[in-house]
C-alpha positions as CSV (number, residue, x, y, z in Angstrom):
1,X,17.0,0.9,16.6
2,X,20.0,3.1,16.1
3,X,22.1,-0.4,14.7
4,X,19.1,-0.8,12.6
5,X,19.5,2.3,11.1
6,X,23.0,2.5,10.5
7,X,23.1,-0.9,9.1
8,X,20.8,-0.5,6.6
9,X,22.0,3.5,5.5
10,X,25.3,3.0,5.4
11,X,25.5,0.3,2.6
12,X,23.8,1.9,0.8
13,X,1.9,7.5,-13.5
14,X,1.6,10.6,-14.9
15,X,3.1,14.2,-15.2
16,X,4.0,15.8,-18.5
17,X,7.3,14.2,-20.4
18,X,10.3,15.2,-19.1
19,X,11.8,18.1,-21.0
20,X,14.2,16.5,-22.5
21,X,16.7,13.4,-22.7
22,X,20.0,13.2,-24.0
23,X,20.9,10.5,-26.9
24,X,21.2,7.5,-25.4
25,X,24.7,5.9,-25.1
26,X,25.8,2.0,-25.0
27,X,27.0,0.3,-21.9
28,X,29.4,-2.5,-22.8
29,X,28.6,-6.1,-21.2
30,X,31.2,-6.5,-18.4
31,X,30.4,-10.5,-18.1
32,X,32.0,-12.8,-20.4
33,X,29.0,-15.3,-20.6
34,X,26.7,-15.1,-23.5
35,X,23.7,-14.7,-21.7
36,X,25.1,-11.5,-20.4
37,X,26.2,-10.3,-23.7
38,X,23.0,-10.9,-25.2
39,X,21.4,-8.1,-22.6
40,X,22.0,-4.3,-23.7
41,X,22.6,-1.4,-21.5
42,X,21.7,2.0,-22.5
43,X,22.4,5.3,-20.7
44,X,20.3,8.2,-20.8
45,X,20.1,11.4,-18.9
46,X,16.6,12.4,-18.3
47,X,15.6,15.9,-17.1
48,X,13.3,15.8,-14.0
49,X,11.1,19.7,-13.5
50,X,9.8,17.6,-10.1
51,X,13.5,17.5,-9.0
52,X,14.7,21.3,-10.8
53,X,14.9,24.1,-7.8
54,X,16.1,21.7,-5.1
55,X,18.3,23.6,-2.1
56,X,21.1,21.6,-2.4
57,X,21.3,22.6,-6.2
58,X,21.3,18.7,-7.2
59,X,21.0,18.5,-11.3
60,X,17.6,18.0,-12.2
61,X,19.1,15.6,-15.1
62,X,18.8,12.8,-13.9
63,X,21.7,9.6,-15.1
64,X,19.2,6.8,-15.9
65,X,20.3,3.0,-17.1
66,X,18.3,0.5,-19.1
67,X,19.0,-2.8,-19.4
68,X,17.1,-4.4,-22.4
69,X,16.3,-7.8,-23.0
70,X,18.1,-10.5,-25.5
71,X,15.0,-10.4,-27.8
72,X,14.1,-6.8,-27.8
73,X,16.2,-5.7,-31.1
74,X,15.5,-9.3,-32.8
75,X,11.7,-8.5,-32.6
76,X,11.1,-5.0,-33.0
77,X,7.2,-5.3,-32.5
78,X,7.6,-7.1,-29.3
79,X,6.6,-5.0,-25.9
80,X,7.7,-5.7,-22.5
81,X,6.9,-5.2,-18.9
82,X,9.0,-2.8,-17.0
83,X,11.1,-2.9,-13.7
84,X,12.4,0.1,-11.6
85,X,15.0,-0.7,-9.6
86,X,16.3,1.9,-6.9
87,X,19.8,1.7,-5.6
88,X,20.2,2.5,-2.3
89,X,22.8,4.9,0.4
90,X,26.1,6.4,-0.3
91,X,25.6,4.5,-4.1
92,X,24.3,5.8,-7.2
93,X,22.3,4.4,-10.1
94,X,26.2,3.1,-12.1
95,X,27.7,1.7,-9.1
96,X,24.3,0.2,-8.3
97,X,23.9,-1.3,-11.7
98,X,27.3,-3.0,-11.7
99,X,26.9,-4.2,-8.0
100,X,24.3,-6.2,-9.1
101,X,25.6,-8.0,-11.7
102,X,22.9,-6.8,-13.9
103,X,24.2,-8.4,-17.7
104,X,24.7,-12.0,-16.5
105,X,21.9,-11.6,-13.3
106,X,19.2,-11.1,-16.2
107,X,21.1,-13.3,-18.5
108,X,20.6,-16.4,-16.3
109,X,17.5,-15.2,-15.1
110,X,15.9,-15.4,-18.7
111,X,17.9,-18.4,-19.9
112,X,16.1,-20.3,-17.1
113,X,12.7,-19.1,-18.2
114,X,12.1,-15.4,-16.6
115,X,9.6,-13.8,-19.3
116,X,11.9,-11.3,-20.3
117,X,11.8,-7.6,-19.7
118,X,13.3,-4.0,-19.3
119,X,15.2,-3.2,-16.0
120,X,15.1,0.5,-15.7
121,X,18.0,1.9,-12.8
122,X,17.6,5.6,-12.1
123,X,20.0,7.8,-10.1
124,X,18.8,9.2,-7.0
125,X,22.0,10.4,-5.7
126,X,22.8,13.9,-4.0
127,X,25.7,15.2,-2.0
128,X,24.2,13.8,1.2
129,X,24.4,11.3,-0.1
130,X,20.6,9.7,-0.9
131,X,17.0,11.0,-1.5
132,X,15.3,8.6,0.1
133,X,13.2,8.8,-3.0
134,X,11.1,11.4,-1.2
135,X,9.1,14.9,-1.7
136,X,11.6,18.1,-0.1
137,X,12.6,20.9,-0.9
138,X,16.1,20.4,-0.1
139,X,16.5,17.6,-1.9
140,X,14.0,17.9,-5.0
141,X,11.0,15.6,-5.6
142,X,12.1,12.0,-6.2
143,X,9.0,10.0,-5.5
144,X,7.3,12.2,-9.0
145,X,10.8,11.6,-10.8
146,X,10.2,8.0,-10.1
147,X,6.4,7.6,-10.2
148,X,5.5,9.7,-13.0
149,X,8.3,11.5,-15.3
150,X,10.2,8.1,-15.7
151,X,7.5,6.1,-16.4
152,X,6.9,8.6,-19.1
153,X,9.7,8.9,-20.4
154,X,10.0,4.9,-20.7
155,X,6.9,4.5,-22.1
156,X,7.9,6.9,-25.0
157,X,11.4,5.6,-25.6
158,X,11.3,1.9,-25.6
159,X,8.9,-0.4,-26.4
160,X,6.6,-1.2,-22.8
161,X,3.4,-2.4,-21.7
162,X,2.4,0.9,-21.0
163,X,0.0,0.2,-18.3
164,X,1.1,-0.1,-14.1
165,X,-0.5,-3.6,-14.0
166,X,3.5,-4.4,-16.2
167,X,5.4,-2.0,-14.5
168,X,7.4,-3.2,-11.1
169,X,9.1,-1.9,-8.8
170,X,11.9,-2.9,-7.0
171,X,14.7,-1.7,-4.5
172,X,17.7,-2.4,-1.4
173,X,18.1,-0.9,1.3
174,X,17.2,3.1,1.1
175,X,15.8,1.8,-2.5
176,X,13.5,-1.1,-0.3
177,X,12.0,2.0,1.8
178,X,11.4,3.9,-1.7
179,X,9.4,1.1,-2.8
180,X,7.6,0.8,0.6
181,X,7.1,4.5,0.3
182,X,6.0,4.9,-3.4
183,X,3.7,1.8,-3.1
184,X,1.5,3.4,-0.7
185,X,2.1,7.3,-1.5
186,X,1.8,6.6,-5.3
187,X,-0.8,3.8,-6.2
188,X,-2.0,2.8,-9.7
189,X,1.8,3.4,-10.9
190,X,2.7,0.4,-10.6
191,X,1.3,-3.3,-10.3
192,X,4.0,-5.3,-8.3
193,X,6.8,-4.5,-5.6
194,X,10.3,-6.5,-4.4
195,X,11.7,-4.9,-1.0
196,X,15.0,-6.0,-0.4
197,X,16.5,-5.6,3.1
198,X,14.1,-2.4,3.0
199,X,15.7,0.5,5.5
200,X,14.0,2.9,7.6
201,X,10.5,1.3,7.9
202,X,10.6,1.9,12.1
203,X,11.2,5.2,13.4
204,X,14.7,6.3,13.3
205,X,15.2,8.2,16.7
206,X,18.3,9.8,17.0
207,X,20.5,7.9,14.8
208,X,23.3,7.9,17.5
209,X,23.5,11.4,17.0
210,X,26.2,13.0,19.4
211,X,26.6,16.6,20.3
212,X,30.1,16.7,18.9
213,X,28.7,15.2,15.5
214,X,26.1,18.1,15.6
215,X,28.2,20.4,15.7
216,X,30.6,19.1,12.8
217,X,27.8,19.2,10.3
218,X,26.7,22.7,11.8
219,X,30.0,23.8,10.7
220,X,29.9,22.7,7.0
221,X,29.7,26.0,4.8
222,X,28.1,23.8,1.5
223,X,26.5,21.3,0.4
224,X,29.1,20.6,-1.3
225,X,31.4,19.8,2.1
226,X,29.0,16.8,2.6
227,X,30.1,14.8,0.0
228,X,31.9,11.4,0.9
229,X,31.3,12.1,4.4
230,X,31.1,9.5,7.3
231,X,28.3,7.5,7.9
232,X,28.0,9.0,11.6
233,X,28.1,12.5,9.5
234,X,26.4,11.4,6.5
235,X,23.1,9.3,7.6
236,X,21.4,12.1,10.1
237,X,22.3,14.8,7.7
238,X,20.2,13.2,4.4
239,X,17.4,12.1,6.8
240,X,17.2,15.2,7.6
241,X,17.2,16.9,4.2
242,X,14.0,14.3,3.3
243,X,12.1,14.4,6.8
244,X,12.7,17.5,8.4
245,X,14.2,20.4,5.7
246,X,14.3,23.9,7.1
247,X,14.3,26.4,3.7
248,X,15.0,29.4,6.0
249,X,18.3,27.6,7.1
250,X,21.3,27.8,5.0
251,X,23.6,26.6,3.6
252,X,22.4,23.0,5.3
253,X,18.5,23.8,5.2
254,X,18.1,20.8,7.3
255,X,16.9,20.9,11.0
256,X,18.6,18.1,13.0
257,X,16.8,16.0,16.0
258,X,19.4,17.0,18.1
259,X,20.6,20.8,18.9
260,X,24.1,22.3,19.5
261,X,23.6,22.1,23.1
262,X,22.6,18.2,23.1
263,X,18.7,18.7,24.0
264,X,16.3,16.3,22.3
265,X,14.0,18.3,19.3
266,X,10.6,16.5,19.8
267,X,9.2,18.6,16.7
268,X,11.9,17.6,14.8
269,X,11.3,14.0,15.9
270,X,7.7,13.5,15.3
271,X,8.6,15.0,11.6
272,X,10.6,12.0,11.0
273,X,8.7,9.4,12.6
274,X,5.6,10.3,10.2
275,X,7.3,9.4,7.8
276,X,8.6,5.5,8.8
277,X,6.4,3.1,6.9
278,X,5.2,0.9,9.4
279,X,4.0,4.6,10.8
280,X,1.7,5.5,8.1
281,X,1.1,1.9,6.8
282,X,-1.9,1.7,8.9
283,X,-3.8,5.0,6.6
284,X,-2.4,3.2,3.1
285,X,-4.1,-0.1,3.4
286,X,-6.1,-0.1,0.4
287,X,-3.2,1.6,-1.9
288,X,-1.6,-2.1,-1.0
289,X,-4.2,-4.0,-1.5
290,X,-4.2,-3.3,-5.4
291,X,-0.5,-5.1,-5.9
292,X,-0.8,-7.6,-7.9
293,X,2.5,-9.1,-5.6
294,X,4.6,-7.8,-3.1
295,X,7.7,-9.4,-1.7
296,X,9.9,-8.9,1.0
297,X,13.5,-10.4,1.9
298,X,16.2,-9.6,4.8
299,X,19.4,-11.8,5.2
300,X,19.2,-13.2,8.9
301,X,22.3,-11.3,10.0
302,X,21.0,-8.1,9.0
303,X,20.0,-5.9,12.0
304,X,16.9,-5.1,9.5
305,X,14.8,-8.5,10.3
306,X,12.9,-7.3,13.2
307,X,11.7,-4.0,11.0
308,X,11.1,-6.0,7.6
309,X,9.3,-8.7,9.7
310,X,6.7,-6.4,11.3
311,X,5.9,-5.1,7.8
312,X,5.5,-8.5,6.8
313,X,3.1,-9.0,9.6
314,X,1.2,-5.8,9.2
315,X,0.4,-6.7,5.6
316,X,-0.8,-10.6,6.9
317,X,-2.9,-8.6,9.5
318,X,-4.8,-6.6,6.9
319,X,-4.9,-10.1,5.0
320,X,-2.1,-8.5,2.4
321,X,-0.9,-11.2,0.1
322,X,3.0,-10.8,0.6
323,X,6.0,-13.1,0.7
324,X,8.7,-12.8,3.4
325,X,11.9,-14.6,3.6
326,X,14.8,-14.1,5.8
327,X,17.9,-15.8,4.0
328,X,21.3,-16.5,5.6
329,X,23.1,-14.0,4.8
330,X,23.5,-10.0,6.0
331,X,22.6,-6.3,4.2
332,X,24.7,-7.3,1.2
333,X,26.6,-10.0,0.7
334,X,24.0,-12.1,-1.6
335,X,22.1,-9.4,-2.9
336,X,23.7,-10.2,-6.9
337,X,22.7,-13.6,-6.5
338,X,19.0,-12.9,-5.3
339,X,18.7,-10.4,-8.0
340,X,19.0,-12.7,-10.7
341,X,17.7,-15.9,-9.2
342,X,14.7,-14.8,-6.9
343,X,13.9,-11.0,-7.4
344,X,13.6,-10.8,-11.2
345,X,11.7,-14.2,-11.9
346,X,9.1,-13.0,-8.9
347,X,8.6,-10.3,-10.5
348,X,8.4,-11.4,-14.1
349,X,5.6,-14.2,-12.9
350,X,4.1,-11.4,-11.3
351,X,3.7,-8.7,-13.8
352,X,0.8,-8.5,-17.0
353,X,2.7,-9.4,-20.6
């Protein structure tokens, strides 16, 4: 379990408008291709009130891409569907964006008949380096940033199908368990989901959490300190901050599974294991059941595939529909190639125009 975890960390509606958003700015095309060029990026920075007042002080303005489609300035009263795609560990929404190839991805994606539509890449980023897209005060509301106050801010900026049954939602890694999370937490948000190589859907245990690594993060004086930090560091600390904050406990306001003197904290560990998926999956069956589609992938050399294939088969158990492939390939390595040429047409099919 502890390889699970580390392997998939490491590596990486509605609620009143958002207060406010700054112009939006253009993102030039990176890929030579035409089909690339012909897909626009925007940047915007949305203000988030669910994700003001966190602990670790994390801007509540939120860095926001959108990639637009080739048609969408050449027919001005054209709407689209929407996709939300969440990056996942130690990235952020930029870095995400870029890893995926996103201009040419969607390019060859549409030239090969993908209805088009809007790709929408929030940033969910902190100094520990991840939300996990959840509801803490430490880290500040995500899942409401991305259920509800993007959504809305979306639907008011560009030109949707302003409904859930168009919006999907998508994610790798930490961003596959903020689907998984989201779908069942949040339904009638959104009508379809893609997990890829989805983290943190078993318990997580200890995450190899030594004594001597307890004590280094006890020692940070900041936030701040956390940033870039090992893995080994990194992973149990932003776990933490999602699945087991302590408020009364500065400056960390976390409360680790393991203490200074190396003893196990079952209270601490039956915080975090409520909130695995395939913990709670069993109380959210009919939130699933109103997907329109859901799929799942995992590269066979990703220590993942045991954990996405038992989500697999708990949604075939409740009779789910779902698709599941394992792929040869591990956490990363093909995930630009499936974006373009399996994630987005599944979801395009999948999704009301």
């Amino acid at each position: 379990m502890q390889n699970i975890v580390a392997a998939a960390l490491a590596l990486l509606a509605l609620l009143p408008l958002p207060a406010f958003a700054a112009p939006s700015s253009q993102v030039s095309a990176t890929d030579p291709s035409d089909s690339a060029l012909n897909v626009r990026i925007e940047r915007r920075i949305v203000h988030s009130p669910a994700v003001a007042g966190n602990l670790l002080n994390t801007s509540a303005d939120r860095e926001v891409y959108i990639a637009l489609p080739p048609s969408y300035d050449a027919q001005p009263k054209r709407r689209y569907p929407v996709v939300y795609a969440l990056h996942g560990f130690s990235t952020d929404a930029r870095r995400w964006m870029e890893k995926l190839q996103t201009q040419a991805g969607l390019g060859r994606a549409f030239a090969s008949g993908a209805a088009e539509l809007i790709v929408v890449f929030p940033d969910a980023s902190n100094q520990y380096g991840g939300s996990f897209y959840g509801r803490s005060v430490v880290t500040g509301d995500f899942e409401t940033f991305v259920a509800d106050e993007l959504p809305a801010f979306i639907d008011e900026n560009y030109r949707t199908i302003a409904r859930p049954a168009a919006r999907g939602l998508m994610g790798h890694s930490m961003g596959g368990y903020g689907v998984a999370r989201i779908a069942m937490m949040r339904p009638g948000r959104f009508g379809a989901l893609y997990m890829m190589s989805p983290c943190c859907l078993a318990p997580l245990g200890v995450q190899g959490l030594t004594q001597e690594e307890v004590h280094y993060i006890h020692a940070l004086k900041s936030p701040e300190q956390a940033v870039g930090l090992p893995f080994k560091y990194a992973g149990p600390l932003a776990t933490a901050a999602a699945f087991s904050p302590n408020p009364a406990k500065p400056p960390l306001f976390v409360d680790l599974p393991v203490t200074d003197a190396g003893d196990l904290r079952q209270d601490v560990m039956a915080k975090r294991d409520a909130n695995a998926p395939l913990a709670f999956l069993d109380q959210y069956v009919a939130a699933l059941r109103t997907y329109r589609a859901i799929g799942i992938d995992v590269g066979d050399a990703d220590s993942i595939v045991p954990a996405a294939t038992e989500l697999h088969e708990s949604l075939d158990r409740y009779v789910i529909s779902n698709t599941f492939e394992v792929y040869s390939g591990d956490h990363t390595n093909r995930v630009a190639e499936r974006f373009g040429a399996v994630v987005i047409p599944f979801l395009a099919r999948s999704l009301a125009e």
